[in-house]
C-alpha positions in Angstrom: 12.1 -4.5 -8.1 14.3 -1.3 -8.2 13.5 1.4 -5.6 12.3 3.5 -8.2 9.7 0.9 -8.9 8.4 0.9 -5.6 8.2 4.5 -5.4 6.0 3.8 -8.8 3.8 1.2 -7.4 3.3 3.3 -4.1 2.6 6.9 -6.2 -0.1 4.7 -8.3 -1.7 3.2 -4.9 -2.2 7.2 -4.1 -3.5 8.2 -7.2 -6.0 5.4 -7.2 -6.9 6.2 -3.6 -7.2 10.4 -4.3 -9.5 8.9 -7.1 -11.9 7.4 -4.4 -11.6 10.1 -2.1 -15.0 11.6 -1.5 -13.6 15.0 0.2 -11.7 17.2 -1.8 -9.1 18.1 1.0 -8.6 14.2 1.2 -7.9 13.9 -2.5 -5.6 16.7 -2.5 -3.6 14.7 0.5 -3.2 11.5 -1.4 -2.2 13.5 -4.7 0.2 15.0 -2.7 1.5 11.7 -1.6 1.3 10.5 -5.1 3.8 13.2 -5.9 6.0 13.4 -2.8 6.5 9.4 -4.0 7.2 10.7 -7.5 9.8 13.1 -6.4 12.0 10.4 -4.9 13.1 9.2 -7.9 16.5 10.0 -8.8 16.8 12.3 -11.7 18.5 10.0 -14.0 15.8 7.2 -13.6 12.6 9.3 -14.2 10.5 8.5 -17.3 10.6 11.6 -19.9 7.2 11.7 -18.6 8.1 12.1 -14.8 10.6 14.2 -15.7 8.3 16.6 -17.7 5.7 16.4 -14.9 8.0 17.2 -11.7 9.3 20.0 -14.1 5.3 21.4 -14.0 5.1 20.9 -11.0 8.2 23.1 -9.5 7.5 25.8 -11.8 4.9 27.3 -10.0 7.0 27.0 -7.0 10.0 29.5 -8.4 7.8 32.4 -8.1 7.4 35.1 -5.2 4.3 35.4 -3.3 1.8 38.6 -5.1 1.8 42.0 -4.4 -0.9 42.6 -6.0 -4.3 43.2 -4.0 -7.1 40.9 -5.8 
């Protein structure tokens, strides 16, 4: 098993456990896990999936905090 893989396996463990979570903060954590896992594999070993998803997910982190007053 590749190092890869077990970042896998250990992302999936999260993502089961964020689907058992019965607190919303708690579920975030472990999705948060799932992904932190996620990110650790190297660029050229991500899945077109993995790579389309880490992609979504550092979009929304390009952008400055709002001006605007909601």
């Amino acid at each position: 098993m590749t190092d890869s893989d077990k970042y896998r396996a250990n992302a999936r463990y999260c993502l089961r456990e964020a689907d058992k979570a019965a607190h919303p903060n708690d579920k975030q954590s472990w999705i948060d896990m799932a992904e932190t896992w996620l990110g650790m594999i190297p660029p050229a070993q991500r899945t077109p999936e993995e790579t389309y998803e880490h992609a979504v997910r550092h979009q929304s982190t390009q952008h400055g905090s709002s001006k605007t007053r909601h």
